[in-house]
Residue frames relative to the residue before (quaternion, step in Angstrom):
aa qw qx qy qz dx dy dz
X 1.0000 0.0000 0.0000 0.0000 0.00 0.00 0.00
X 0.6164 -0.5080 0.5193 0.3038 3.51 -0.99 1.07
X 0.2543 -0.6591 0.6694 0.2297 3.68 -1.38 0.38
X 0.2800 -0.7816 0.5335 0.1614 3.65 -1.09 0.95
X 0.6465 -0.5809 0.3161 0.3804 3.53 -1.03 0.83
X 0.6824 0.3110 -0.3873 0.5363 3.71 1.09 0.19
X 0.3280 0.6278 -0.5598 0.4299 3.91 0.54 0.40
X 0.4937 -0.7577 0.3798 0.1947 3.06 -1.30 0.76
X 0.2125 -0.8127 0.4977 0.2161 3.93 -0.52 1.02
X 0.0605 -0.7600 0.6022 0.2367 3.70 -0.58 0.95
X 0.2478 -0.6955 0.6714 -0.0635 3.08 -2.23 0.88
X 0.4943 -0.7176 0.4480 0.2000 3.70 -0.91 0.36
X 0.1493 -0.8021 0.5707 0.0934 3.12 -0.81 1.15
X 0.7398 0.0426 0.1603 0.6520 4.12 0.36 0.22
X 0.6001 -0.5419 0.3341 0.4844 3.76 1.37 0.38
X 0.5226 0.6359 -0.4198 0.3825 3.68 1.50 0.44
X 0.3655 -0.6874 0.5070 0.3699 3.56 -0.30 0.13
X 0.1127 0.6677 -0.7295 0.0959 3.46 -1.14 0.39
X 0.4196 -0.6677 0.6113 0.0659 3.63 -1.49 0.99
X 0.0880 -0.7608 0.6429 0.0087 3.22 -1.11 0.86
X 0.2754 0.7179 -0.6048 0.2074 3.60 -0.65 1.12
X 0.7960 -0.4525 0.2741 0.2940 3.52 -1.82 0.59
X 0.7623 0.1199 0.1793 0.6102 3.29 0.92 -1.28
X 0.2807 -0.8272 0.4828 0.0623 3.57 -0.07 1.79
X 0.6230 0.6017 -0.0965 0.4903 3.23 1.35 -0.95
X 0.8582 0.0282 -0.2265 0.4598 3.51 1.45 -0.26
X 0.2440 0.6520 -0.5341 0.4796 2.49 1.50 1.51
X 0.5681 0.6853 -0.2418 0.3862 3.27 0.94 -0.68
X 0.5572 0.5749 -0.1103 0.5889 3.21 0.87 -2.09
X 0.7855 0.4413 -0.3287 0.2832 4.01 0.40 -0.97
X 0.4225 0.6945 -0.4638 0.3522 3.36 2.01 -0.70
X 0.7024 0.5126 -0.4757 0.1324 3.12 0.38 -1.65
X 0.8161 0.4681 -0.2232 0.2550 3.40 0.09 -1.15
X 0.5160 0.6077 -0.2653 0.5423 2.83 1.78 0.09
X 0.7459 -0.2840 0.4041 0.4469 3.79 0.79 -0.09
X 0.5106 -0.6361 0.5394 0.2089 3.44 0.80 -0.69
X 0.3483 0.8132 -0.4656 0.0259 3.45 -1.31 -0.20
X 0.7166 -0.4901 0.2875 0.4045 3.87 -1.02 0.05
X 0.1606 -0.6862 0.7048 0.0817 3.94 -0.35 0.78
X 0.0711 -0.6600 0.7410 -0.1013 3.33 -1.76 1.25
X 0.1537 -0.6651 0.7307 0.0037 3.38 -1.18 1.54
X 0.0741 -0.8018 0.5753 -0.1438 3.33 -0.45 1.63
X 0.0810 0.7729 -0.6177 0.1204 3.66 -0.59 1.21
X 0.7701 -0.2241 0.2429 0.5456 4.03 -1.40 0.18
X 0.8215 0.3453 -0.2986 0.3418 3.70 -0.02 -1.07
X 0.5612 0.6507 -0.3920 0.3285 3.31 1.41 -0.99
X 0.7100 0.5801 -0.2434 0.3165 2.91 1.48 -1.88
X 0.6313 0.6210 -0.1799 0.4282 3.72 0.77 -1.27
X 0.6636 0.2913 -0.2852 0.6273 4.02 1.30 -1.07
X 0.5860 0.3801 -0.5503 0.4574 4.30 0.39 0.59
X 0.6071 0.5858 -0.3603 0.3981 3.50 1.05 -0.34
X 0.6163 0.4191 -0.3336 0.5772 3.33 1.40 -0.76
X 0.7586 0.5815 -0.0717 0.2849 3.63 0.87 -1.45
X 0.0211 0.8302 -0.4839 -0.2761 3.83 0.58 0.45
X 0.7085 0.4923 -0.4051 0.3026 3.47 0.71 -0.38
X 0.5184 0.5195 -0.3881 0.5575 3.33 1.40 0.16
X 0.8440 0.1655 -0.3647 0.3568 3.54 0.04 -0.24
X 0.3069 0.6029 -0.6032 0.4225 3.68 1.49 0.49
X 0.6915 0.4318 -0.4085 0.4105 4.22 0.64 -1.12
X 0.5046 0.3758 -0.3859 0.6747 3.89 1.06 -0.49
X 0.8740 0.2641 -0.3926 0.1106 2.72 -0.88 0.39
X 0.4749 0.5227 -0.1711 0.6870 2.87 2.45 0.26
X 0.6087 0.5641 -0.3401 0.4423 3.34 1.02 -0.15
X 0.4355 -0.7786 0.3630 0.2691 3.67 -0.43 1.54
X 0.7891 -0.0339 -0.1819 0.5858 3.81 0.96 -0.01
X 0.1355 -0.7721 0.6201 0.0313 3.52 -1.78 0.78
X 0.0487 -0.8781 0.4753 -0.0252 3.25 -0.48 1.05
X 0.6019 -0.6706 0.3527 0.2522 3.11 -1.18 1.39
X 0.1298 -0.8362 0.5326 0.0184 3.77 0.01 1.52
X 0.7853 0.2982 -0.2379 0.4877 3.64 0.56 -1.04
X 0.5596 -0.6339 0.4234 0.3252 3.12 -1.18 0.75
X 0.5939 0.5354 -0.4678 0.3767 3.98 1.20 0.05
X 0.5227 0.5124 -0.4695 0.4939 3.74 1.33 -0.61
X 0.8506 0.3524 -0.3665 0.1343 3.51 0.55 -0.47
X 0.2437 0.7119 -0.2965 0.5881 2.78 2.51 0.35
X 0.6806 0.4151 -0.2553 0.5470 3.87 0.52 -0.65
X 0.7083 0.5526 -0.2548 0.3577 3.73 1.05 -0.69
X 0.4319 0.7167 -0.1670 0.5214 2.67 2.06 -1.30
X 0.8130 0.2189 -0.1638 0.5141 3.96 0.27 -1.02
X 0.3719 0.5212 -0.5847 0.4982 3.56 1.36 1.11
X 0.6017 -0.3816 0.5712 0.4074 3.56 0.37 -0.84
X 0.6729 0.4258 -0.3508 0.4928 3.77 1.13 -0.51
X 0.3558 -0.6352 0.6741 0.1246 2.95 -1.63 1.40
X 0.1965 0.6193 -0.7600 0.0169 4.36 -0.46 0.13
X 0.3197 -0.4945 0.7594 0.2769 3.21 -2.01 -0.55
X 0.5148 -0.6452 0.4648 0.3205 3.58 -1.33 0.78
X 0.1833 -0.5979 0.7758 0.0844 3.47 -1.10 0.62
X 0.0864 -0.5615 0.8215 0.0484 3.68 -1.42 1.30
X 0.5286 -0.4977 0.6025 0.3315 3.06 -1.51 1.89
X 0.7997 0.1900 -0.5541 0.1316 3.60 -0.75 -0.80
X 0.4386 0.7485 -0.3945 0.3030 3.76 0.60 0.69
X 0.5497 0.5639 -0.1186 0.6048 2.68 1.84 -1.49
X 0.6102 0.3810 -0.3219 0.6155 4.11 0.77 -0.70
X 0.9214 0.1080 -0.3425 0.1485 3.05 -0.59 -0.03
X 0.1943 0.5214 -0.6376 0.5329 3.30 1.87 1.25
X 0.6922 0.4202 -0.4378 0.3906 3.40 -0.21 -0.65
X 0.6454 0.3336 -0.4928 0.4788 4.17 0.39 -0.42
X 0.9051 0.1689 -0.3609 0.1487 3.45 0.30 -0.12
X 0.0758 0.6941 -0.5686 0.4351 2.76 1.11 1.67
X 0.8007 0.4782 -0.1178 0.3411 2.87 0.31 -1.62
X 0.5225 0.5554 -0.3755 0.5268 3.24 1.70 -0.29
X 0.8279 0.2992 -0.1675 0.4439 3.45 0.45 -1.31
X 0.8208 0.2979 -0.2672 0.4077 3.57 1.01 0.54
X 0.6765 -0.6336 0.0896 0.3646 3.21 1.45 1.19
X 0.5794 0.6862 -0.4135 0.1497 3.18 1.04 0.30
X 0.3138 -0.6873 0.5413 0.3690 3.72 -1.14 0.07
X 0.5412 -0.6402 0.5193 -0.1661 2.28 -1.52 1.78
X 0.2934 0.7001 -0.6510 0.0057 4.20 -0.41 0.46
X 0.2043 -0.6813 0.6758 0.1934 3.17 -1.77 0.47
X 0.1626 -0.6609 0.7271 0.0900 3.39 -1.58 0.62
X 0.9316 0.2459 -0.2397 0.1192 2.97 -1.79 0.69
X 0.4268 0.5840 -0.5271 0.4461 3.94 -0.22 0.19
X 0.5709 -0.5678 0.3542 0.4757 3.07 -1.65 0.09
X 0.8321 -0.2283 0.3108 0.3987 3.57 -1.55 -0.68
X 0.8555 0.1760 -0.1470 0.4644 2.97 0.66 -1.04
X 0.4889 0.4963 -0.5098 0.5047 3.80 1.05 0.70
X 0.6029 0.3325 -0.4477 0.5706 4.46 0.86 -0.49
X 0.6406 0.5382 -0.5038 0.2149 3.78 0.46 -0.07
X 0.7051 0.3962 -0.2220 0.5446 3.26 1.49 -1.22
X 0.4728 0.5873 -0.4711 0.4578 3.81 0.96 -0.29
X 0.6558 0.5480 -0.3857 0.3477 3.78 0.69 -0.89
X 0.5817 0.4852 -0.1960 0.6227 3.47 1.26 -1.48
X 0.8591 0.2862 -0.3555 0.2316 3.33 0.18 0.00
X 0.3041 0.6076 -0.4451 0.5833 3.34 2.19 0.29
X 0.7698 0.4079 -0.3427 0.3515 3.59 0.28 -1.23
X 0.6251 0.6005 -0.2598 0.4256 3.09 0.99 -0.16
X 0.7175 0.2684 -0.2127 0.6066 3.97 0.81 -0.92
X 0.8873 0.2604 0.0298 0.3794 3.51 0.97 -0.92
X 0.0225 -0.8849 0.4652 -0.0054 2.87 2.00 1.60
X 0.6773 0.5422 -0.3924 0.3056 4.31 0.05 -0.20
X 0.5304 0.6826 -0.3028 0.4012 3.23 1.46 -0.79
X 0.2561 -0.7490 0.6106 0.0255 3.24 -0.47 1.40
X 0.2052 0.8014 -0.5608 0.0339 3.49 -0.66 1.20
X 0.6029 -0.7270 0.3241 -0.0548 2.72 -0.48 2.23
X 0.6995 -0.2154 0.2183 0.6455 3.98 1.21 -0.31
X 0.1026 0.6354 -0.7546 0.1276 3.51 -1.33 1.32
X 0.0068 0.6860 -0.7268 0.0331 3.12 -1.51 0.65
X 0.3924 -0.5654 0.6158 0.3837 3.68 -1.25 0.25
X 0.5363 -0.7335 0.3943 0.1375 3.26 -1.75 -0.29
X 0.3976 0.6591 -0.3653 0.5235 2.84 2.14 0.28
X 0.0634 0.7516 -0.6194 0.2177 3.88 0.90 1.18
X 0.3968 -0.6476 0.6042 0.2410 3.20 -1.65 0.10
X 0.5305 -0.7202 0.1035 0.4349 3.57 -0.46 0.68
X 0.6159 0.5949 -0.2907 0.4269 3.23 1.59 -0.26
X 0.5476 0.6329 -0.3069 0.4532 3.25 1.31 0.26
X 0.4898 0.7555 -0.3269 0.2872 3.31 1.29 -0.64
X 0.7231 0.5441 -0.1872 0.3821 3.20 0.61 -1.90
X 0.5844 0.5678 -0.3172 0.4853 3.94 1.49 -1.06
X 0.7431 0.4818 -0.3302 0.3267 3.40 0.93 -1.26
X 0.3726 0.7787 -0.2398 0.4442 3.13 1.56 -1.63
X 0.5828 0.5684 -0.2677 0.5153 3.86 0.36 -1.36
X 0.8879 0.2774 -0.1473 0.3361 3.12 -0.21 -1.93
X 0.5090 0.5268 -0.4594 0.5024 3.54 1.09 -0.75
X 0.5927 0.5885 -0.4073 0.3695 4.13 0.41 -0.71
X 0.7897 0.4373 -0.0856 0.4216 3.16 0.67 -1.89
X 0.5111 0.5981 -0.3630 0.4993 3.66 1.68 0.22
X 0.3362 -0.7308 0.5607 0.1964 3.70 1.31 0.00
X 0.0747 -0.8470 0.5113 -0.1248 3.61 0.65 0.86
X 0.1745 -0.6468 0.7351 0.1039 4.06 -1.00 0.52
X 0.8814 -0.0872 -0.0347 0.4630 3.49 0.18 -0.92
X 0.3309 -0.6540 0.6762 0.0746 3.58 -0.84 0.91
X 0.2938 0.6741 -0.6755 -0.0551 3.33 -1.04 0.83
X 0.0178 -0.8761 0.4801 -0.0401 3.67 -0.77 0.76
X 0.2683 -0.8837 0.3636 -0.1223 3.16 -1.04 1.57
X 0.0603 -0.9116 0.3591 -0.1909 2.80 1.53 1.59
X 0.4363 -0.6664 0.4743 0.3749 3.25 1.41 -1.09
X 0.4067 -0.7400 0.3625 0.3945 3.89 -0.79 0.66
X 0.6209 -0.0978 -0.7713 0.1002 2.00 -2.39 1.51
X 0.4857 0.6482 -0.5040 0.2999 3.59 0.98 -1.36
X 0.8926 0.1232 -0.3640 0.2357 3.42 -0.27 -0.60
X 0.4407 0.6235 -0.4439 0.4690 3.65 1.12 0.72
X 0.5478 0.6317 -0.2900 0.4656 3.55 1.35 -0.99
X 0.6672 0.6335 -0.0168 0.3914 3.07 1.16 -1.92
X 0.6349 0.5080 -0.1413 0.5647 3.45 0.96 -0.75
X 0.8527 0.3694 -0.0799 0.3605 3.16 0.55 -1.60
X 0.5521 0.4104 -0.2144 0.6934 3.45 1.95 0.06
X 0.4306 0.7214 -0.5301 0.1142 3.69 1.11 -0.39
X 0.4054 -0.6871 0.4431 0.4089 4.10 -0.17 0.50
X 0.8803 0.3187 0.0088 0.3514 3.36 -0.91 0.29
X 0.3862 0.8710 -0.2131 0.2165 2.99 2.02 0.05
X 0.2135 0.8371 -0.4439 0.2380 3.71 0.56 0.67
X 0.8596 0.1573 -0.1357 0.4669 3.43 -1.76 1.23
X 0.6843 0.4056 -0.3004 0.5263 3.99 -0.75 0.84
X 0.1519 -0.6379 0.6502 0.3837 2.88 -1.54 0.02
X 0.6264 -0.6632 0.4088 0.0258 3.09 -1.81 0.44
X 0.3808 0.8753 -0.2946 -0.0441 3.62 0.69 -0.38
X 0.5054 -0.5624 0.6269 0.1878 3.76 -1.21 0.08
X 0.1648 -0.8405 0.5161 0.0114 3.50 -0.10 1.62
X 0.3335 -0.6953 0.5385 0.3398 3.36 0.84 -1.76
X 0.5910 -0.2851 0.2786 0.7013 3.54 -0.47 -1.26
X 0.0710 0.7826 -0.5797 0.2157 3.90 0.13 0.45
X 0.6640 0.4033 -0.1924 0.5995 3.74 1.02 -1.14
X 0.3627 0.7295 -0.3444 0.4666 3.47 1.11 -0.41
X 0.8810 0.2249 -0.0654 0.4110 3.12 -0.57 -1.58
X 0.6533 0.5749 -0.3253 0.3700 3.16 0.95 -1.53
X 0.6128 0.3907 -0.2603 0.6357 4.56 1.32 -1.20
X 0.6392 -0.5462 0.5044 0.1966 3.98 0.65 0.97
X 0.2942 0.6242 -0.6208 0.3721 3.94 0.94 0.21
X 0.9224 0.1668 0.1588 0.3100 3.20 0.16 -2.02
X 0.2496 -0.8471 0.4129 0.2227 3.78 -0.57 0.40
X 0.4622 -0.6314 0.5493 0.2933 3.55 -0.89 0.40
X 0.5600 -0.5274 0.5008 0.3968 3.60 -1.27 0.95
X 0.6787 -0.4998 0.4419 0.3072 3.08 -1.81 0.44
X 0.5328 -0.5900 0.4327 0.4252 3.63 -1.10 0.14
X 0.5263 0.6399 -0.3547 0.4332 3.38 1.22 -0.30
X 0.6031 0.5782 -0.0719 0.5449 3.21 1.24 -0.77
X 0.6491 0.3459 -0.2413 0.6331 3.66 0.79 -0.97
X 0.7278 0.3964 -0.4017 0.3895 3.73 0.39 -0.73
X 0.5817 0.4979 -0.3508 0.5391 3.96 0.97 -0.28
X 0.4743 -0.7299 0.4469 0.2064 3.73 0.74 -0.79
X 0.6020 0.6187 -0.2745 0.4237 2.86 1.58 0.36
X 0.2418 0.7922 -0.5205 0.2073 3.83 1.36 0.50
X 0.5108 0.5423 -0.5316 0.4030 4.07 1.23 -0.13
X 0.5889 0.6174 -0.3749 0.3627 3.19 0.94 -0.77
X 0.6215 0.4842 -0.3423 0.5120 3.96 0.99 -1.09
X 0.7852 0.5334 -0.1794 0.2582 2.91 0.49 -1.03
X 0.5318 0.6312 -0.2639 0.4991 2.89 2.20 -0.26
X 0.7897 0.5076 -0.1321 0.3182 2.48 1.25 -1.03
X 0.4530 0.5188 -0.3865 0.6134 3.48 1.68 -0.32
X 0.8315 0.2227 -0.1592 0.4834 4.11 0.40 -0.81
X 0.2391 -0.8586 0.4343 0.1305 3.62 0.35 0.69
X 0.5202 0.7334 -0.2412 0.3651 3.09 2.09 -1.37
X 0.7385 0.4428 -0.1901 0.4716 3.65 1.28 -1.31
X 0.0321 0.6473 -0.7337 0.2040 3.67 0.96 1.13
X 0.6897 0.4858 -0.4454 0.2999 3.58 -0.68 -1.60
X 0.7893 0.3722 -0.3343 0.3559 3.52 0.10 -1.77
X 0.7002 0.4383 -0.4644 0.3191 3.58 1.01 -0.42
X 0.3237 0.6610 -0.6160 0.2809 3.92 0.76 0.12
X 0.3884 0.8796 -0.1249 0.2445 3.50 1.23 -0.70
X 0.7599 0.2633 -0.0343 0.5933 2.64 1.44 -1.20
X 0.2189 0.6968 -0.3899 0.5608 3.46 1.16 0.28
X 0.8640 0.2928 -0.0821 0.4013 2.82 -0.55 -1.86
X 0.5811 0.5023 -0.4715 0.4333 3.71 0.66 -0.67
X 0.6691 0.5644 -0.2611 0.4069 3.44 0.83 -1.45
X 0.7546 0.4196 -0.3106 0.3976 3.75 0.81 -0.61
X 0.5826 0.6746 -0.2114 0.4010 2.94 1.59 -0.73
X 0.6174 0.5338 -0.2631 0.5144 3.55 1.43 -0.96
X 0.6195 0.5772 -0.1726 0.5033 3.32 1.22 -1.30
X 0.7632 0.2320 -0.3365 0.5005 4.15 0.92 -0.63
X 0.4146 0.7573 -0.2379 0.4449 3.58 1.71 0.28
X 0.1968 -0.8829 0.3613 0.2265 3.38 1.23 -1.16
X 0.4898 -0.6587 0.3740 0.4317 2.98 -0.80 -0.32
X 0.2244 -0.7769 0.5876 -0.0276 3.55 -0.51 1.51
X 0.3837 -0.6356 0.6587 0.1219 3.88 -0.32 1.31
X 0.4047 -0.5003 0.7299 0.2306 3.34 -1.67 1.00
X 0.5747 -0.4684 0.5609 0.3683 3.46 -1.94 0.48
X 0.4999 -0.6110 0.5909 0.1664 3.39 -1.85 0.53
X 0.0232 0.7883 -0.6147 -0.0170 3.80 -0.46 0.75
Protein backbone atom coordinates (compact mmCIF):
# COMPACT_ATOMS: atom_id res chain seq x y z
CA UNK A 1 0.00 0.00 0.00
CA UNK A 2 1.23 3.44 -1.07
CA UNK A 3 2.11 5.74 2.01
CA UNK A 4 -0.16 8.94 2.22
CA UNK A 5 1.15 12.41 2.86
CA UNK A 6 -0.47 12.26 6.38
CA UNK A 7 0.94 8.72 7.47
CA UNK A 8 3.52 8.84 9.70
CA UNK A 9 7.42 9.40 8.58
CA UNK A 10 9.84 7.93 11.21
CA UNK A 11 13.30 9.64 11.79
CA UNK A 12 16.11 9.58 14.38
CA UNK A 13 16.59 11.45 17.21
CA UNK A 14 20.31 10.48 18.77
CA UNK A 15 19.74 7.06 16.73
CA UNK A 16 16.19 6.90 18.55
CA UNK A 17 13.34 6.65 16.40
CA UNK A 18 10.63 9.08 16.80
CA UNK A 19 7.72 9.76 14.07
CA UNK A 20 6.79 12.82 12.62
CA UNK A 21 3.25 13.31 11.26
CA UNK A 22 0.29 16.00 10.99
CA UNK A 23 -2.09 14.67 13.42
CA UNK A 24 -0.62 12.42 16.37
CA UNK A 25 -3.99 11.62 17.44
CA UNK A 26 -5.01 10.27 14.04
CA UNK A 27 -2.24 8.57 13.59
CA UNK A 28 -3.03 6.77 16.46
CA UNK A 29 -6.86 6.22 15.78
CA UNK A 30 -5.19 4.63 12.34
CA UNK A 31 -3.38 1.71 14.34
CA UNK A 32 -6.55 0.43 15.29
CA UNK A 33 -7.69 -1.04 12.23
CA UNK A 34 -4.59 -1.98 11.41
CA UNK A 35 -3.87 -4.61 14.17
CA UNK A 36 -3.18 -2.20 16.75
CA UNK A 37 0.12 -1.59 18.30
CA UNK A 38 2.64 0.03 20.95
CA UNK A 39 2.48 4.04 21.26
CA UNK A 40 5.79 5.73 22.67
CA UNK A 41 5.89 9.31 24.23
CA UNK A 42 9.52 9.99 23.70
CA UNK A 43 11.16 13.22 25.12
CA UNK A 44 15.19 14.27 26.09
CA UNK A 45 15.16 11.90 29.12
CA UNK A 46 13.35 9.11 27.44
CA UNK A 47 15.84 9.61 24.66
CA UNK A 48 19.31 9.56 26.64
CA UNK A 49 17.90 6.40 29.28
CA UNK A 50 17.44 4.02 25.66
CA UNK A 51 20.86 5.17 24.97
CA UNK A 52 22.01 3.92 28.25
CA UNK A 53 19.19 1.08 28.16
CA UNK A 54 19.11 -1.68 25.40
CA UNK A 55 16.03 -3.13 26.48
CA UNK A 56 14.35 0.08 26.38
CA UNK A 57 15.27 1.20 23.14
CA UNK A 58 14.89 -2.42 21.49
CA UNK A 59 10.77 -1.58 22.83
CA UNK A 60 11.26 2.02 20.99
CA UNK A 61 12.24 0.88 18.54
CA UNK A 62 9.66 -1.85 18.08
CA UNK A 63 6.96 0.18 18.98
CA UNK A 64 4.60 0.88 15.81
CA UNK A 65 4.25 4.71 16.56
CA UNK A 66 6.49 7.41 18.54
CA UNK A 67 5.70 10.71 19.12
CA UNK A 68 7.63 13.70 19.69
CA UNK A 69 6.53 14.47 23.52
CA UNK A 70 9.34 16.67 24.93
CA UNK A 71 9.84 19.80 23.65
CA UNK A 72 13.88 18.89 23.25
CA UNK A 73 13.05 15.95 20.64
CA UNK A 74 11.34 18.68 19.06
CA UNK A 75 14.25 21.06 19.36
CA UNK A 76 16.56 18.15 17.96
CA UNK A 77 13.92 17.72 15.07
CA UNK A 78 13.98 21.28 14.45
CA UNK A 79 17.92 21.12 13.35
CA UNK A 80 16.78 18.13 11.00
CA UNK A 81 14.92 20.51 8.89
CA UNK A 82 11.64 19.05 10.59
CA UNK A 83 9.10 21.44 11.66
CA UNK A 84 6.39 19.03 14.13
CA UNK A 85 4.75 20.54 17.24
CA UNK A 86 5.06 18.52 20.56
CA UNK A 87 2.25 16.26 21.40
CA UNK A 88 2.52 15.31 25.43
CA UNK A 89 1.23 11.63 25.37
CA UNK A 90 -0.70 12.59 28.46
CA UNK A 91 -2.83 14.69 26.00
CA UNK A 92 -2.80 12.19 23.45
CA UNK A 93 -4.44 9.52 26.31
CA UNK A 94 -6.94 11.15 27.19
CA UNK A 95 -8.27 12.13 23.56
CA UNK A 96 -8.12 8.69 23.20
CA UNK A 97 -10.50 8.00 26.62
CA UNK A 98 -12.80 10.10 25.10
CA UNK A 99 -12.97 8.46 22.12
CA UNK A 100 -13.19 5.54 23.68
CA UNK A 101 -15.96 6.86 25.69
CA UNK A 102 -18.02 8.01 22.82
CA UNK A 103 -17.22 5.08 20.61
CA UNK A 104 -17.48 2.00 22.67
CA UNK A 105 -14.37 0.98 23.44
CA UNK A 106 -12.96 -1.09 26.41
CA UNK A 107 -10.68 0.57 28.06
CA UNK A 108 -8.09 -1.09 30.98
CA UNK A 109 -5.68 0.70 33.08
CA UNK A 110 -2.60 -0.70 34.78
CA UNK A 111 -0.46 0.66 37.25
CA UNK A 112 -0.08 3.61 39.85
CA UNK A 113 -0.43 3.24 43.30
CA UNK A 114 -3.73 2.01 45.09
CA UNK A 115 -4.88 4.84 46.06
CA UNK A 116 -4.37 7.10 42.80
CA UNK A 117 -6.44 3.88 40.31
CA UNK A 118 -8.89 4.18 43.21
CA UNK A 119 -9.72 7.86 42.92
CA UNK A 120 -8.84 8.02 39.08
CA UNK A 121 -11.73 5.35 38.77
CA UNK A 122 -14.37 7.73 40.56
CA UNK A 123 -13.14 10.17 38.65
CA UNK A 124 -13.48 8.56 34.99
CA UNK A 125 -16.92 7.56 36.25
CA UNK A 126 -17.55 10.69 36.90
CA UNK A 127 -16.37 13.08 33.71
CA UNK A 128 -16.65 10.10 31.45
CA UNK A 129 -19.82 8.25 32.62
CA UNK A 130 -19.85 6.00 28.95
CA UNK A 131 -16.39 4.90 29.10
CA UNK A 132 -16.42 1.36 29.43
CA UNK A 133 -13.44 0.32 31.44
CA UNK A 134 -12.96 -3.17 30.92
CA UNK A 135 -10.03 -4.02 33.77
CA UNK A 136 -7.85 -1.64 36.08
CA UNK A 137 -5.47 -2.62 38.49
CA UNK A 138 -2.73 -0.55 40.32
CA UNK A 139 0.82 -1.59 40.06
CA UNK A 140 2.08 -2.24 43.33
CA UNK A 141 1.34 -6.21 42.38
CA UNK A 142 3.44 -8.80 43.74
CA UNK A 143 5.52 -10.65 41.34
CA UNK A 144 3.62 -13.72 41.42
CA UNK A 145 0.56 -12.10 40.82
CA UNK A 146 1.30 -10.68 37.58
CA UNK A 147 0.96 -13.60 35.22
CA UNK A 148 -3.06 -14.11 36.76
CA UNK A 149 -3.61 -10.47 36.12
CA UNK A 150 -1.78 -10.35 32.73
CA UNK A 151 -4.55 -13.25 31.83
CA UNK A 152 -7.32 -11.07 32.85
CA UNK A 153 -6.24 -7.79 31.32
CA UNK A 154 -6.04 -10.28 27.93
CA UNK A 155 -9.38 -11.87 28.48
CA UNK A 156 -10.93 -8.16 28.78
CA UNK A 157 -10.52 -7.79 24.89
CA UNK A 158 -9.05 -4.38 25.55
CA UNK A 159 -9.07 -1.36 22.61
CA UNK A 160 -6.96 0.80 24.61
CA UNK A 161 -4.33 -0.16 27.15
CA UNK A 162 -2.93 2.63 28.93
CA UNK A 163 -0.29 1.82 31.58
CA UNK A 164 1.64 3.57 34.17
CA UNK A 165 4.36 1.55 35.28
CA UNK A 166 6.68 4.43 34.93
CA UNK A 167 9.83 4.73 32.44
CA UNK A 168 11.19 1.90 30.97
CA UNK A 169 9.05 -0.75 33.00
CA UNK A 170 6.16 0.32 31.37
CA UNK A 171 7.54 0.33 27.73
CA UNK A 172 9.57 -2.92 28.58
CA UNK A 173 6.23 -4.17 29.91
CA UNK A 174 4.09 -3.65 26.99
CA UNK A 175 6.58 -4.63 24.60
CA UNK A 176 7.17 -8.22 26.17
CA UNK A 177 3.47 -8.23 27.29
CA UNK A 178 2.74 -12.24 26.61
CA UNK A 179 0.09 -12.78 24.39
CA UNK A 180 -0.25 -9.34 23.38
CA UNK A 181 -2.75 -8.86 20.54
CA UNK A 182 -5.26 -6.12 18.93
CA UNK A 183 -5.41 -2.39 20.72
CA UNK A 184 -3.35 0.12 21.17
CA UNK A 185 -1.07 0.10 23.96
CA UNK A 186 0.56 2.98 25.63
CA UNK A 187 3.04 4.23 28.45
CA UNK A 188 1.45 7.17 30.36
CA UNK A 189 3.93 7.86 33.27
CA UNK A 190 2.39 9.82 36.12
CA UNK A 191 -0.65 10.56 33.72
CA UNK A 192 -2.98 8.67 36.42
CA UNK A 193 -1.42 11.09 38.69
CA UNK A 194 -2.73 14.16 37.51
CA UNK A 195 -5.68 12.92 35.78
CA UNK A 196 -7.12 11.26 40.16
CA UNK A 197 -6.12 15.17 41.09
CA UNK A 198 -2.95 13.77 43.19
CA UNK A 199 -0.88 15.93 40.85
CA UNK A 200 -0.81 19.04 38.59
CA UNK A 201 0.53 19.75 35.24
CA UNK A 202 2.87 22.88 34.75
CA UNK A 203 1.23 25.90 33.70
CA UNK A 204 0.71 26.68 30.03
CA UNK A 205 2.90 29.50 30.55
CA UNK A 206 5.39 27.16 31.40
CA UNK A 207 4.74 24.51 28.66
CA UNK A 208 4.89 27.35 26.10
CA UNK A 209 8.61 28.48 27.36
CA UNK A 210 9.58 24.75 27.83
CA UNK A 211 10.25 24.74 31.05
CA UNK A 212 7.55 22.20 32.79
CA UNK A 213 11.01 20.03 34.00
CA UNK A 214 11.43 22.77 35.98
CA UNK A 215 7.63 22.33 37.77
CA UNK A 216 8.10 19.24 37.86
CA UNK A 217 11.27 19.63 39.62
CA UNK A 218 9.97 21.39 41.63
CA UNK A 219 6.95 19.45 43.07
CA UNK A 220 9.67 16.24 43.12
CA UNK A 221 12.98 17.58 44.11
CA UNK A 222 14.04 13.76 44.34
CA UNK A 223 14.29 13.72 40.26
CA UNK A 224 17.35 16.23 40.24
CA UNK A 225 19.59 13.26 38.84
CA UNK A 226 17.08 12.31 35.96
CA UNK A 227 17.07 15.95 35.11
CA UNK A 228 21.01 16.18 34.47
CA UNK A 229 19.48 14.47 31.48
CA UNK A 230 18.59 17.06 29.75
CA UNK A 231 21.77 18.84 29.46
CA UNK A 232 23.27 16.04 28.17
CA UNK A 233 20.59 15.28 25.54
CA UNK A 234 20.98 18.97 24.59
CA UNK A 235 24.84 18.69 24.29
CA UNK A 236 24.70 15.66 22.71
CA UNK A 237 22.42 16.84 19.72
CA UNK A 238 24.60 19.90 19.52
CA UNK A 239 28.19 17.55 19.32
CA UNK A 240 26.01 15.36 16.81
CA UNK A 241 25.06 18.05 14.34
CA UNK A 242 22.85 18.46 12.20
CA UNK A 243 22.22 15.15 10.27
CA UNK A 244 19.42 15.78 7.33
CA UNK A 245 16.78 12.97 7.09
CA UNK A 246 17.08 11.07 3.58
CA UNK A 247 14.99 12.50 0.63
CA UNK A 248 12.29 10.14 -0.91
Amino acid sequence: MAAKATDPRRTRVLDVPVDVCPDVFEAALALLPQGGGQIVTLNAEMTMAALADPQLGAAIEAATLVIPDGAGVVWALGRQGLRVRRAPGIELAYRLLVHASTHGWRVALVGASPEVMERLRERLHRDLPALQLAFSVHGFQSTEAWPGLQQQLLDARPDLVLVALGVPRQETWIQHFPGRRGGLWMGVGGSFDVWAGVKTRAPRWMGALHIEWLYRLIQEPSRWRRMLALPAFAWAVLRHGVKRPPQY
